[in-house]
N, C-alpha and C positions, 0 to 999 in steps of 0.2 A: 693336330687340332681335333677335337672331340663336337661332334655336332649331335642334338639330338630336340625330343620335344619336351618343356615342360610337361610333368606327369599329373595333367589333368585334362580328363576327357571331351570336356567341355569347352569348347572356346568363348565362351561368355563371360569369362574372367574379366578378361582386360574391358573390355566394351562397361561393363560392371563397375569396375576401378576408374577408369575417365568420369563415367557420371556419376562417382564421387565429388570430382573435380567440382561440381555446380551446389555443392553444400557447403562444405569447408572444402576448398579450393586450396587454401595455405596447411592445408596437416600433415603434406607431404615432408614439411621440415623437422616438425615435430619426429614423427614417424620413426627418421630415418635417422637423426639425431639423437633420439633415444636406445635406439639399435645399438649403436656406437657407445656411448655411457653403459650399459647393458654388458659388449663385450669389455669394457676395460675395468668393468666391476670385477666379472667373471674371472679375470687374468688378478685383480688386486685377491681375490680369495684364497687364490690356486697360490698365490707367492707367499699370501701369509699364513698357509698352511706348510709349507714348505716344497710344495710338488713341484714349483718352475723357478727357475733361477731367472729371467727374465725380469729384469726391473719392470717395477712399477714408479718409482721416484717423481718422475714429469707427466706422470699421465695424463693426458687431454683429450678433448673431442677440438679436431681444428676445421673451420667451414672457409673454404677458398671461393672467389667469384672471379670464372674469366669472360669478359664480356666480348671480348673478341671470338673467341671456340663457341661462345654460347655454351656453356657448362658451368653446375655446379657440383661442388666436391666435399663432400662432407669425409675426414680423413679422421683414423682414430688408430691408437697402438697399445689396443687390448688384443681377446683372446689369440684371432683370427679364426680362418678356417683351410683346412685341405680340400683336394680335389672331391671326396669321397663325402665330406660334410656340406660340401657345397652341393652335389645329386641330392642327399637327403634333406636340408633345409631349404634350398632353392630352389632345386627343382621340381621335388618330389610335394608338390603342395597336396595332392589329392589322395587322403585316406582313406581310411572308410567309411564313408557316408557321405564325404566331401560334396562329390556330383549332386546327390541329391538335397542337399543344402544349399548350393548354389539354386538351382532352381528354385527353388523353396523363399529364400531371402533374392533374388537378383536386383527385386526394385530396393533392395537396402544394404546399401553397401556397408554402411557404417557396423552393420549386424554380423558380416560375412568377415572385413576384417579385424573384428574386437575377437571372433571363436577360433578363426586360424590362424592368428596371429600374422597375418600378410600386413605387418606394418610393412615391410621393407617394399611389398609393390606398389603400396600409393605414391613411390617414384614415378611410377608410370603415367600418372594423371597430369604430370608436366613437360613431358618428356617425350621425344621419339624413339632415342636408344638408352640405353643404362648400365654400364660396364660394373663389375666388381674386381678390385684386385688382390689379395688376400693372401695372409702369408700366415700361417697357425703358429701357434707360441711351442711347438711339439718338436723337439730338438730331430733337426736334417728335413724338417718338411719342405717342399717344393711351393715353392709363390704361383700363384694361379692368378688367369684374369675370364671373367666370363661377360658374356657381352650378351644381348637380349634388344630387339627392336619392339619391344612391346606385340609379338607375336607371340603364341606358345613353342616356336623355334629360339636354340638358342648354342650356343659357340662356347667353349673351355680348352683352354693353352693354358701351358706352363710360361710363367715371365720371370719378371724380375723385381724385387720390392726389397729395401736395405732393413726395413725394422719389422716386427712382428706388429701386426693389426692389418684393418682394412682400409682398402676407397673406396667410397660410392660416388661415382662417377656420371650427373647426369646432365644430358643432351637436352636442352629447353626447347620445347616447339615450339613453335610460329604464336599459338594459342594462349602460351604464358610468359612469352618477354615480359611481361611484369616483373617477372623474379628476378629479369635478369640487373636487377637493379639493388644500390647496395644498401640505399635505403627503407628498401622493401626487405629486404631480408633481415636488417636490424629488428623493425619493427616485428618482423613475426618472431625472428629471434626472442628479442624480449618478450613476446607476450607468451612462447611456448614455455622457454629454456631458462628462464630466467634463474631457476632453483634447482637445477637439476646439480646431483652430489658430485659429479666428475666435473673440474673446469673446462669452461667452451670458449674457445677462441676463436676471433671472427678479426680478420683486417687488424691496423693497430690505431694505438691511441693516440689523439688528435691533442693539438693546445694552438694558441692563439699566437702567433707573432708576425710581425710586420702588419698587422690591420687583416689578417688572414688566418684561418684554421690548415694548419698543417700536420702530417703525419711524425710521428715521432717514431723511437728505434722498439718502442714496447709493445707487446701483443696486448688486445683489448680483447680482458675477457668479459664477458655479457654477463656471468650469472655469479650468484652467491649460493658457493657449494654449501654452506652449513647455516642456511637459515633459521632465523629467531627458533622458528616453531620444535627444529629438528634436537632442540637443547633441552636442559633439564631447567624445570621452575628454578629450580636452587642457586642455579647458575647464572641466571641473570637476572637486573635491577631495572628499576620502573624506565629508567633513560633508555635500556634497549629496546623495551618492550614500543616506547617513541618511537624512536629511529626507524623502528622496522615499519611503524605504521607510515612513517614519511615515505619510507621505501616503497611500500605499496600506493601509497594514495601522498605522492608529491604537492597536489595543493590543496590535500583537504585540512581543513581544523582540526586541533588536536582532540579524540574522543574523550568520554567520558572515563573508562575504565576498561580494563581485557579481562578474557577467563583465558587461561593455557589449556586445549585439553590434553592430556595425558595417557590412552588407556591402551591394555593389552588384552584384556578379557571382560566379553566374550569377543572379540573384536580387535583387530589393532588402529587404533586412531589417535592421531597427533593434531593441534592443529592451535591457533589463535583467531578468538575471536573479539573483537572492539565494538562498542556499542557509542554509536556517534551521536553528537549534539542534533535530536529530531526537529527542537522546537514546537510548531504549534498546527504541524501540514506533515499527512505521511509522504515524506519524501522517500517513494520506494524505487532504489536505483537499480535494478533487479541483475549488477553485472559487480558487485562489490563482495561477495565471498567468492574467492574463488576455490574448485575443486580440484587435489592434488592427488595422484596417486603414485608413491614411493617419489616424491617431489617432481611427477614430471605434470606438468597441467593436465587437465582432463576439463574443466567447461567454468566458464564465470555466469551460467546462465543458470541457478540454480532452482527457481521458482520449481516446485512440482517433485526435485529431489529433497530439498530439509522446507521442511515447515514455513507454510506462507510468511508468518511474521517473523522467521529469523532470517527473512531475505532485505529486513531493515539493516541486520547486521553489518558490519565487513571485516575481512579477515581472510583468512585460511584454512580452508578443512584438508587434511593429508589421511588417505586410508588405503594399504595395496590392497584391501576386498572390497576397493570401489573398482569394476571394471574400467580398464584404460579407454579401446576405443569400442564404444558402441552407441547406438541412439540414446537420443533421452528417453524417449518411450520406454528404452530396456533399463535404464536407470533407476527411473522411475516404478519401476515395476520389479525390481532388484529386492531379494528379500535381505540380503547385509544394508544396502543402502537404507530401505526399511528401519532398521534396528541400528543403525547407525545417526539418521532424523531422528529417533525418539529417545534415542541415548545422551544426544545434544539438547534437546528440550529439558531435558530433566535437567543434565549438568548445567543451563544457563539458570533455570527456575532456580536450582542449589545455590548458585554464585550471586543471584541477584538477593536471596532471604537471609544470605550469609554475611554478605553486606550490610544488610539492614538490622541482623543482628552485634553487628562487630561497633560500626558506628551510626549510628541513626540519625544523629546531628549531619553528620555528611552525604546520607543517603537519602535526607530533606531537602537539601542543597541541590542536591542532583534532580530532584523530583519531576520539574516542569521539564526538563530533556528527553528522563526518563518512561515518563507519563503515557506519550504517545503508544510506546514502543509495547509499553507494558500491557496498554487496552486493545492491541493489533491482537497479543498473544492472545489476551484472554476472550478475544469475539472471535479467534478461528480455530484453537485447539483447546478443546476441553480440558486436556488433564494438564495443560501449564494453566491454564484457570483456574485449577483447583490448587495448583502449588502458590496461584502470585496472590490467594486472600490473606494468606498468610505476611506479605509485604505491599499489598495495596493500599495507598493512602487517598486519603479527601483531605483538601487542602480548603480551609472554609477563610471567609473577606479578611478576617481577623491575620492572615499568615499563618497560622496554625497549623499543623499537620495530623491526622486521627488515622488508626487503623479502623478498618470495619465496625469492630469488636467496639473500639474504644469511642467512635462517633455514638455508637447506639447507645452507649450509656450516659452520652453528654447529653442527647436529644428526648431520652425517653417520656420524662417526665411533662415536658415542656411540649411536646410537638408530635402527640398523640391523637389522634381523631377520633373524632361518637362513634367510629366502627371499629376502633382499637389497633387502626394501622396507623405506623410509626411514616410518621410523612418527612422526606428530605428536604427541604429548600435548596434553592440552586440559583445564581446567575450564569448565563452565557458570557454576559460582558458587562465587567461590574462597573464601565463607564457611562453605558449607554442604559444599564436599571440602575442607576446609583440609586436613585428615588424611590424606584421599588424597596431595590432592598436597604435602604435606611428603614422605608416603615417598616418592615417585617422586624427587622434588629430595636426599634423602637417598641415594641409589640413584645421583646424577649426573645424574639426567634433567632436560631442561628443560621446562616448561609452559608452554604460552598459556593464552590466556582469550578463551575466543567466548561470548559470555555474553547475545547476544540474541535475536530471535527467528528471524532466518534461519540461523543456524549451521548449523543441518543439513542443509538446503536446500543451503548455498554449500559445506559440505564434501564432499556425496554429489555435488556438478558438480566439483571438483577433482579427488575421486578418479576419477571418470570420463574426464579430460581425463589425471589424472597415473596410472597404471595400477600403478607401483612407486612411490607414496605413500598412506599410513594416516591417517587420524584415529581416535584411542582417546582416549574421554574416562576421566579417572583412574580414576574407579570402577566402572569396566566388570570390572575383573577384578583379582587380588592383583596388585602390584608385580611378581613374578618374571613372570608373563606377561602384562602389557603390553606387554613386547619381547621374546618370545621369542629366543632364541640361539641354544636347543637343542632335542631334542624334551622333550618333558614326560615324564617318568617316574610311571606310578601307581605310590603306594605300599599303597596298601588296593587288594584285589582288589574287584570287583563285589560279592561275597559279604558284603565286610564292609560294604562302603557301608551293602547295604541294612540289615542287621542296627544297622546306630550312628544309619540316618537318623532314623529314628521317636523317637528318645529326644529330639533336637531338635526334630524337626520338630513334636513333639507340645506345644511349648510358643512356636510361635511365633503371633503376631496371627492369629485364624478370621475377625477382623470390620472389616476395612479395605479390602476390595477388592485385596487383591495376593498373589497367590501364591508359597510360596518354594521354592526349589529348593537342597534342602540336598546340599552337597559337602565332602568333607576332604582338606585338602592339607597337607603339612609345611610351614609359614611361621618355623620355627626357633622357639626356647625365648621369643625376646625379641618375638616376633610376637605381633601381638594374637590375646588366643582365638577370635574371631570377625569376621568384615570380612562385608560386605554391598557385594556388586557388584551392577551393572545390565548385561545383557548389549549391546552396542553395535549392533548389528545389531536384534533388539526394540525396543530404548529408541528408536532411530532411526525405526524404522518405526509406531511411535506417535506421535514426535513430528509425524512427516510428513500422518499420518492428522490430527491435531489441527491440523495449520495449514492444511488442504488443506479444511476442515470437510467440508461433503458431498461432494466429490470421492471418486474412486476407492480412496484410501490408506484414506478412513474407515474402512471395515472394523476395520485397526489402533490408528486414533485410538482407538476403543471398547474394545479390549480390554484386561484388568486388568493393571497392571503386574507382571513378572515380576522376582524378585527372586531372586538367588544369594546363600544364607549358609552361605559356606565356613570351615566349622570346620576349627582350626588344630589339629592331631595331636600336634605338637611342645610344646604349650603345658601347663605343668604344671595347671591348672584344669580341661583337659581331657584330663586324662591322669589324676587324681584323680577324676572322675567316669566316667569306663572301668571303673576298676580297681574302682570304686563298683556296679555295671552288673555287674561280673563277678561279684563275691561278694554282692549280694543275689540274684540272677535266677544264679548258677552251678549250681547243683543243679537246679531247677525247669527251667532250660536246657536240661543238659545230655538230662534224660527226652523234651524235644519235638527234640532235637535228633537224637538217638538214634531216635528214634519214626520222623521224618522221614526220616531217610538209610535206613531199611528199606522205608519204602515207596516214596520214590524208585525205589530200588534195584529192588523188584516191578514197579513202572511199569514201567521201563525195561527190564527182561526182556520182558513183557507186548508191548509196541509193539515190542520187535526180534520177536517171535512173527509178529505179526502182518505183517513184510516181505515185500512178493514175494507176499502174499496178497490175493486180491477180500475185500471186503467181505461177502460173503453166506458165504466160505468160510474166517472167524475164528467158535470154536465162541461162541455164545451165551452161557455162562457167564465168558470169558474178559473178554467185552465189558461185563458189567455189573459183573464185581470191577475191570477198566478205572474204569471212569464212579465204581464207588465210593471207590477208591483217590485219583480225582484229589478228590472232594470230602473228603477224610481230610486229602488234603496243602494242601488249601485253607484247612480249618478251624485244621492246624494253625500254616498261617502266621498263619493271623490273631492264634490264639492268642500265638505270639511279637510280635507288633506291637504287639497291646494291653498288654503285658506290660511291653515295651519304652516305650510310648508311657505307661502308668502312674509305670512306675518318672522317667523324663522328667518327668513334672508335678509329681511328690511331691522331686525334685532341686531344691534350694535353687540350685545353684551353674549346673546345667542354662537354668534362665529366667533367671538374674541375667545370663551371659554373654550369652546371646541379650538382653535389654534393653540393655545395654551395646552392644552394636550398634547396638540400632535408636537409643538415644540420641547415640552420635556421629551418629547419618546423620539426624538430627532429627525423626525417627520414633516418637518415644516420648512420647504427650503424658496429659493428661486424669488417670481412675483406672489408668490403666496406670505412670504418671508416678509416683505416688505412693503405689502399690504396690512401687516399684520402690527405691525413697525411705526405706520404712520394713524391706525387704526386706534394704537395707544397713545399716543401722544394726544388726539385729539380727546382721548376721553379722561385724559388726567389734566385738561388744561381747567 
């Protein structure tokens, strides 16, 4: 028997390799089961070259569980190795530089075994002892068994082994009985091996009889050596392209469509990816593409390696100049992987315009799925933003479909503004503006419908990129300006504003969190007495706040919704409660109105006195009949507010129109609802 040290100077390996364990805890199987596939690749080369007579015919990776020994065995009858391959690849870990790499990376293990390839030691992260027994495919070689207690001490004899390949032989410590379990190992099974190209056999195949699942005489192998993605387009019809997606994702809905990738230069990269039903919410499931390299897994966590929004995707990506084991940090910062993410941008931007060129009618059909997906790309990577203008659509009330190009030529004539910017209309939810946007459509105007959760996001980058283009959503403001033509003419001075606000405002919602901002505009005889707009500019920078959660906008996300209810001047309902307004409160008025314009009038003598004068040199008594007059003019506004805001609450016709409002705009719920309910009935009796 041969005893000696592992050849590396450092004993911080193994301690290294355990607090691996506390990361990926299960890559131990992966690892070492890829080892295995690796040699019996290596032995299928050598046979089809002619160099070993050595069948290859059955070759397998076979993983044994004995729960009694507390071991597991991963067995395989590829290359193997001699005594002398075994010093060099097992033992002999520490090159040149080795040591001071180890130092260098110690707190990242992931980093240490992706550059030395110490897949085979992350045995030791479950493990007390770990035996090899190994017989080389090299005709008269001698079977060897080397044993190792997770020391840098370690033991090599000659044994005994009937076929050419290896065993890895390992001893479970106390700290991972977990493994020792046979459903534990399934499952890492399948999530590792599941596509690896050499079959894996684990235990056998189970069926149902007598009311029980029982063993049968057949090995269960876990993986499918020649996956979809590993074939040629040519080779296979929409039904496999199915199958494989059920394979992958068992109870998800069937997607929308796949792209195959293909490529060998500058790169080699294989891979399938499906683009699933989004709907109307980014359901971003960030573990649905997974990364493959030469089929053996490498991570489902891709956010950070390919492009934020092709992590909506699912599928497959396969690349061997993806590193197998190393951090994501190193991934990520991987200059193939690099060129790899923007290689996949482009070929999805391709497949999605090639689509839309091939059949349009169906890639309409697809749209509202699609939509999401398409406005993720274009708010996080600029250059598929500049590929998807080319396949972006607006979908307007009508069902209609427009490219960019083609809305601006529907719209121009018609929905131009006095500054020469091409204004969009838009609903959010064309159940909740129907009213809006009928007048707008009544009016000539056309509508879209951006109705999910990036709209505003994707329209505030439009506007930005298009500088004489608008989004106004309909009930941002009355119909006449929406598109402005001309300038707006006030027909109430300031004076009157304030004087008619309070009568409404006095009976609008105190207890819902939104403030309203009452205004009067002539909307003609046939106009509703009241509309309730949302300012576009606010509305916006709320919603931004709200999707950005703790980000910078929150500020706005927090604040209460501001609400314009522009009373219509023109509208005979309110033009009956005016004239209502004037002859209850006409007399009473007229004495504070009278009262007012005198000491106005004092004021403003008073402070023209005081021009051109210091402060120390306005007489004393001037300054406190000052200070008294303003608290006069103070009182007596209040007086007309409260006056105004009474006569407002005791107006039947005052709160009915205002509730009329908030019920088109869906505002009006609860006792206010049916207050409102019985409010009419008594004024239609």
């Amino acid at each position: 028997m041969q005893k000696g040290k592992i050849g590396v100077s450092s004993d911080n390996l193994f301690p290294i390799i355990k607090k691996f364990l506390y990361s990926d805890h299960d890559i131990f199987l992966r690892e070492i089961v890829s080892n295995a596939v690796d040699a019996t690749q290596k032995l299928k080369t050598l046979s089809g070259r002619g160099e070993t007579s050595v069948s290859t015919e059955n070759a397998k990776v076979r993983i044994s569980l004995d729960e009694d020994k507390k071991t597991i065995t991963i067995s395989d009858n590829g290359i193997g190795m001699t005594a002398e391959e075994i010093e060099k690849y097992i033992n002999q870990i520490a090159f040149s530089g080795a040591n001071e790499f180890l130092e260098k990376y110690e707190s990242d293990a992931n980093a240490i075994i992706g550059h030395f390839g110490l897949g085979f030691y992350s045995s030791f992260m479950i493990s007390d002892k770990v035996e090899i027994v190994t017989k080389s495919y090299k005709e008269g070689a001698q079977a060897v068994k080397w044993e190792c207690d997770g020391s840098p001490e370690y033991s090599i004899e000659d044994t005994e082994r009937e076929e050419v390949g290896t065993d890895i032989i390992m001893y479970v410590n106390e700290d991972s009985k977990e493994f020792l379990n046979k459903a534990r190992l399934s499952e890492i099974l399948n999530k590792y091996c599941k596509f690896l190209p050499i079959p894996v056999v684990f235990g056998k195949e189970t069926e149902w009889k007598d009311g029980k699942e029982v063993e049968t005489e057949n090995e269960n192998q876990i993986n499918d050596p020649n996956p979809a993605w590993t074939k040629a387009p040519v080779d296979l019809k929409d039904e496999d392209y199915s199958a494989f997606y059920r394979k992958l994702y068992p109870m998800g809905e069937d997607p929308l469509f796949h792209i195959h990738l293909n490529v060998d230069y500058p790169f080699n990269l294989t891979g399938i990816l499906y683009f699933p039903r989004l709907k109307n919410s980014i359901e971003v499931q960030k573990n649905k593409i997974q990364l493959y390299s030469n089929q053996v897994f490498v991570t489902d966590s891709v956010e950070g390696i390919v492009p934020e929004f092709l992590t909506l995707l699912h599928g497959v990506i396969d690349s061997p100049d993806i590193p197998l084991n190393v951090s994501r940090s190193y991934l990520q910062s991987d200059s193939n992987v690099k060129k790899i993410s923007s290689h996949i941008t482009k070929k999805v931007a391709d497949r999605l315009h090639q689509l839309f060129k091939d059949n349009r009618e169906d890639f309409e059909k697809k749209w509202d799925d699609l939509k999401i997906f398409i406005e993720y790309g274009m708010l996080t990577d600029e250059k598929f933003a500049e590929r998807a203008m080319n396949f972006f659509l607006f979908k307007n009330t009508d069902g209609k479909y427009f490219t960019f190009e083609e809305y601006e030529k529907l719209i121009k004539d018609n929905q131009t503004n006095k500054d020469n910017n091409l204004v969009y209309l838009y609903t959010s939810n064309l159940e909740e503006q129907y009213s809006f946007v009928q007048t707008a459509k009544d009016k000539g105007y056309d509508v879209l419908i951006l109705d999910n959760v990036l709209a505003t996001p994707l329209l505030n980058k439009l506007e930005q990129q298009h500088s004489d283009k608008r989004f106004v959503r309909v009930d941002s403001d009355v119909v006449e300006n929406l598109i402005q033509k001309e300038e707006e003419k006030e027909e109430l001075s300031w004076e009157e504003k304030e004087e008619l606000s309070p009568v409404f405002q006095a009976v609008c919602p105190a207890d819902n969190g939104v403030n309203y901002i009452v205004d009067f505009k002539n909307l003609g005889e046939g106009g509703q007495p009241i509309v309730i707009t949302r300012n576009e500019f606010m509305r916006r920078m709320k919603d931004m706040g709200q999707l950005q959660g703790g980000g910078g906008m929150n500020m706005y996300g927090n604040l209460p919704d501001s609400l314009n209810l522009v009373v219509n001047t023109a509208h005979p309902l309110v033009q009956k409660v005016l004239e209502s307004k004037d002859k209850k409160l006409g007399k009473a008025f007229e004495t504070i109105k009278e009262d007012l314009t005198a000491k106005k009038l004092e004021k403003d003598s008073l402070e023209k006195a005081k021009e051109g004068k210091k402060e120390e040199e306005v007489p004393a008594a001037d300054k406190e009949k000052l200070d008294d007059l303003q608290k006069a003019i103070a009182e007596l506004e209040q007086q007309k507010r409260e006056k105004l805001s009474d006569f407002g609450k005791k107006n039947k016709f005052t709160k009915q129109m205002v509730d009329l409002a908030l019920l088109a705009n869906g505002m009006l719920k609860g006792e206010a609802l049916d207050k409102f309910v019985r409010r009419s009935v008594e004024l239609i009796k």
